[in-house]
N, CA, C and O of each residue as an XYZ file, in Angstrom:
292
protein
N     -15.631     -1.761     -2.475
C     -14.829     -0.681     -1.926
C     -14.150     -1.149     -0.641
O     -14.836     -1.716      0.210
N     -12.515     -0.896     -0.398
C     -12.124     -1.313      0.969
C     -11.384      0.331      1.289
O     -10.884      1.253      0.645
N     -11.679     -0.002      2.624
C     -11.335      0.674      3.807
C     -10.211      0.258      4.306
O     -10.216     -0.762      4.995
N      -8.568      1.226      3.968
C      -7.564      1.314      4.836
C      -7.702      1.399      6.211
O      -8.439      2.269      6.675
N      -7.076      0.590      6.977
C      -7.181      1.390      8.311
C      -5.433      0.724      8.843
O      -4.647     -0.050      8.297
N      -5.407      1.320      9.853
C      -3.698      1.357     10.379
C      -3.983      0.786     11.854
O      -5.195      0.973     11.955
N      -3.649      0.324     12.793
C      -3.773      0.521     14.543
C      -2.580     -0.538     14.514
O      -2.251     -1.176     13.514
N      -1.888     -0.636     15.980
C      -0.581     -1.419     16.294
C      -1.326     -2.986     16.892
O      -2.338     -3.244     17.544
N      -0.314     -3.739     16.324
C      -0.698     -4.963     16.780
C      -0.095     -5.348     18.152
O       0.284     -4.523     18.983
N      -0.049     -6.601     18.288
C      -0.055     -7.549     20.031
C       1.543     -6.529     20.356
O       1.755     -5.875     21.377
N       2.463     -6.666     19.179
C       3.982     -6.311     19.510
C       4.388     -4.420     19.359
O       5.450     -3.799     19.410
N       3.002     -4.021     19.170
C       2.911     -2.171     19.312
C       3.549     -2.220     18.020
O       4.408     -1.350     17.877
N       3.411     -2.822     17.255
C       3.652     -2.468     15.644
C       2.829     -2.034     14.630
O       1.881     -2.816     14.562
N       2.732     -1.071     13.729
C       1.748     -0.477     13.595
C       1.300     -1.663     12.050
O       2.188     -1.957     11.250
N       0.143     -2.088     11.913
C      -0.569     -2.706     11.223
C      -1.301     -2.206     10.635
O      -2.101     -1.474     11.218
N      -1.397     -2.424      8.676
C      -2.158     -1.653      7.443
C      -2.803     -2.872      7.492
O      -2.280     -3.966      7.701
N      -4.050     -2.608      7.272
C      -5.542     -3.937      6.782
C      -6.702     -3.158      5.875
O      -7.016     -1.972      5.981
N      -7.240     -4.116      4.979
C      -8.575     -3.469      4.542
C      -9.474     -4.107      5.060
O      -9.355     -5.279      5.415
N     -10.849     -3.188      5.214
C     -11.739     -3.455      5.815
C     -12.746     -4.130      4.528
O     -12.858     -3.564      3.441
N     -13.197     -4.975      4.750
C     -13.894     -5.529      3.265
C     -15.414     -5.536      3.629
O     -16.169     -5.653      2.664
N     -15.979     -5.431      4.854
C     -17.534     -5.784      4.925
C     -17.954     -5.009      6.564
O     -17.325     -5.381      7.555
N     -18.646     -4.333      6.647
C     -18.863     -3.787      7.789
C     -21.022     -3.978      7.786
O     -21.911     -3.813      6.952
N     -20.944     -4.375      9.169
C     -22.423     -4.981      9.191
C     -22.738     -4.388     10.778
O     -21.992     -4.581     11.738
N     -24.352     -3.425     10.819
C     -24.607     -2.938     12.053
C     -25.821     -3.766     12.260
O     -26.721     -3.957     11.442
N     -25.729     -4.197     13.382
C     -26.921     -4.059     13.827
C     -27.746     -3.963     15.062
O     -27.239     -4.413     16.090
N     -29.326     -3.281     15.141
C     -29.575     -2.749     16.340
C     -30.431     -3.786     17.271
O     -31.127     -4.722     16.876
N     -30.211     -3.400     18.493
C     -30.773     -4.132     19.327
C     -31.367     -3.490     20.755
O     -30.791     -2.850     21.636
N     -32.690     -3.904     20.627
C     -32.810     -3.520     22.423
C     -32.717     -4.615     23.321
O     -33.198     -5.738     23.173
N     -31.832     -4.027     24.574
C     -31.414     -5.318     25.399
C     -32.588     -4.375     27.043
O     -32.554     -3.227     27.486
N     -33.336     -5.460     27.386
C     -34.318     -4.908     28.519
C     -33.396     -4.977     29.532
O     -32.442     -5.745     29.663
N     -33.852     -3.942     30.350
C     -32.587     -3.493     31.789
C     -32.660     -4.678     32.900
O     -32.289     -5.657     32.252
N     -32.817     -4.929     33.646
C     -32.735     -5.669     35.007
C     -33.928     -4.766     35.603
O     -34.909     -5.339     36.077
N     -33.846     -3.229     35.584
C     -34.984     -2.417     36.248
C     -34.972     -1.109     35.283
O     -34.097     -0.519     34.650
N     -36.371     -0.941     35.479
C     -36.789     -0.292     34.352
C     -36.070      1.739     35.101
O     -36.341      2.042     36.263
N     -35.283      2.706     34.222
C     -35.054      3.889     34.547
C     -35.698      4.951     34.716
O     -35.763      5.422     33.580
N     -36.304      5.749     35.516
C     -36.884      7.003     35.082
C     -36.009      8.299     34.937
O     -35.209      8.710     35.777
N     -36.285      8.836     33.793
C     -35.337      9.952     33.338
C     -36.617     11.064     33.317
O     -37.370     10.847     32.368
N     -36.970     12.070     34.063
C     -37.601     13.178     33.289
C     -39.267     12.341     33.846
O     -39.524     11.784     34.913
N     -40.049     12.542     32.745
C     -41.182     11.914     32.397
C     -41.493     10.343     31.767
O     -42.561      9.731     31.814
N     -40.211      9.911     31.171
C     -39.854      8.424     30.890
C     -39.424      7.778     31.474
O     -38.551      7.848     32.339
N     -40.270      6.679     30.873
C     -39.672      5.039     31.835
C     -38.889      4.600     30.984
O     -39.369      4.979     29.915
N     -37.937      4.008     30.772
C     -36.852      3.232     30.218
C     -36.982      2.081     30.398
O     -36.915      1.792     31.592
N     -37.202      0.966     29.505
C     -37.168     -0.335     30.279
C     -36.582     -1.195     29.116
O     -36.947     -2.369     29.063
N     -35.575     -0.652     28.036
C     -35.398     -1.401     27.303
C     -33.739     -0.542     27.092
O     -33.701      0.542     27.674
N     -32.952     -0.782     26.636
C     -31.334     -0.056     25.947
C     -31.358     -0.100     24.321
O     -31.344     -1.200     23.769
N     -31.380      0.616     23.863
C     -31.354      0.497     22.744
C     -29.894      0.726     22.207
O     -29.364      1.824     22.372
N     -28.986     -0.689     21.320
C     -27.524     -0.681     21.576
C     -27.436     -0.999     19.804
O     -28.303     -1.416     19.036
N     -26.459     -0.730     19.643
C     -26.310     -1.233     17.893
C     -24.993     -1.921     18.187
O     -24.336     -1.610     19.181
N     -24.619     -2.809     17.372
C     -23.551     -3.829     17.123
C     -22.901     -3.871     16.169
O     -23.442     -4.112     15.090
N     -21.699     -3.679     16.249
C     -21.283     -3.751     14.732
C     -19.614     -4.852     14.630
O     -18.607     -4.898     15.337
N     -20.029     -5.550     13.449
C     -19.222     -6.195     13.165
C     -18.906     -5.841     11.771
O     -19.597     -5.312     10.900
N     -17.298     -6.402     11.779
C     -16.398     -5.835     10.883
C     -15.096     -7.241     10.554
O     -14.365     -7.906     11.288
N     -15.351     -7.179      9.020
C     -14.432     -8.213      8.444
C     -13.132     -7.488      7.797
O     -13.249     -6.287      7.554
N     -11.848     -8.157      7.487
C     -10.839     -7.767      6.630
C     -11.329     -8.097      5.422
O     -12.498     -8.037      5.042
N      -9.718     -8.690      4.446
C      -9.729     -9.317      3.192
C      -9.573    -10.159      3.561
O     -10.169    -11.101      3.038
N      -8.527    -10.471      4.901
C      -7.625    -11.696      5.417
C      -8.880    -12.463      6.200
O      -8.642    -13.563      6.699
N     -10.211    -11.894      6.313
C     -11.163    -12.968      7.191
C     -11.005    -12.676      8.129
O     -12.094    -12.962      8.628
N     -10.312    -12.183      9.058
C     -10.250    -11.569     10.260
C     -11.824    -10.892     10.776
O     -12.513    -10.106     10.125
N     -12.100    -11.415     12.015
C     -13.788    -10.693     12.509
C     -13.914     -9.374     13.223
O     -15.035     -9.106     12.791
N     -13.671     -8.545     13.842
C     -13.703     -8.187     14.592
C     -15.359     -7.466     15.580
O     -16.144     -6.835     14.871
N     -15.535     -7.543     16.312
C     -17.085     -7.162     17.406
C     -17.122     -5.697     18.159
O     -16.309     -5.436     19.046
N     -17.779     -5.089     17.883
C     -17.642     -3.669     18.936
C     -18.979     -3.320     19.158
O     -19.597     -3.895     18.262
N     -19.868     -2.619     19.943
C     -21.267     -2.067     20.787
C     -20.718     -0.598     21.319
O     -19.669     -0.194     21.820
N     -21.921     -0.047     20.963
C     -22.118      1.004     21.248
C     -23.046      1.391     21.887
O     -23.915      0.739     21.307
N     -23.904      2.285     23.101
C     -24.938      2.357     23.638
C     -25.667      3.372     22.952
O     -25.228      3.461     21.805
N     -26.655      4.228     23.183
C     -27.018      5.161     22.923
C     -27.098      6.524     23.115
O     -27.016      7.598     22.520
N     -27.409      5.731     24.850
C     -26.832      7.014     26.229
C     -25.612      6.469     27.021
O     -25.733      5.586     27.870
N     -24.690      6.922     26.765
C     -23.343      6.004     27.694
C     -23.045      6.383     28.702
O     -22.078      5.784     29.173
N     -23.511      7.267     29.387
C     -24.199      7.705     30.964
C     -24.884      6.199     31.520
O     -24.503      5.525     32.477
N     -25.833      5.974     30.730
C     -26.990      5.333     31.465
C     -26.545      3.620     31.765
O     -27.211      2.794     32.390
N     -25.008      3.396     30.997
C     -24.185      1.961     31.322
C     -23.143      2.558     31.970
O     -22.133      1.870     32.122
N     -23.148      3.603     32.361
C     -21.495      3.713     33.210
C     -20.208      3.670     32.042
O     -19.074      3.794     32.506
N     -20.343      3.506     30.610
C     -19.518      3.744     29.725
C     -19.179      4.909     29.606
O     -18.359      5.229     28.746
């Protein structure tokens, strides 16, 4: 199954691609210092990753947090 998608390229031209393979995955990245929120300690981020291929082989990388408060995102 592929996934149309549209967005403008380098020259603001709008660009059709299929998406051929989409792959998540999660990760905890440990803080520098551990957070207290409430009654919890935080001492780990829990972030998922996701990468994403065309047809053309093209890669593309994107992250997401969980709490996007807690990175200033």
């Amino acid at each position: 199954m592929f996934v149309m998608a549209v967005f403008p390229n380098r020259l603001g031209r709008k660009q059709m691609f299929k998406i051929s393979k989409i792959d998540a995955f999660g990760v905890g990245l440990p803080l520098k210092a551990p957070i207290k929120m409430s009654s919890v300690v935080i001492d780990i981020a829990e972030n998922i990753i996701v990468r994403v291929e065309d047809t053309d082989g093209t890669i593309g990388w994107g992250e997401a947090t969980e709490a996007p408060t807690m990175t200033g995102e």
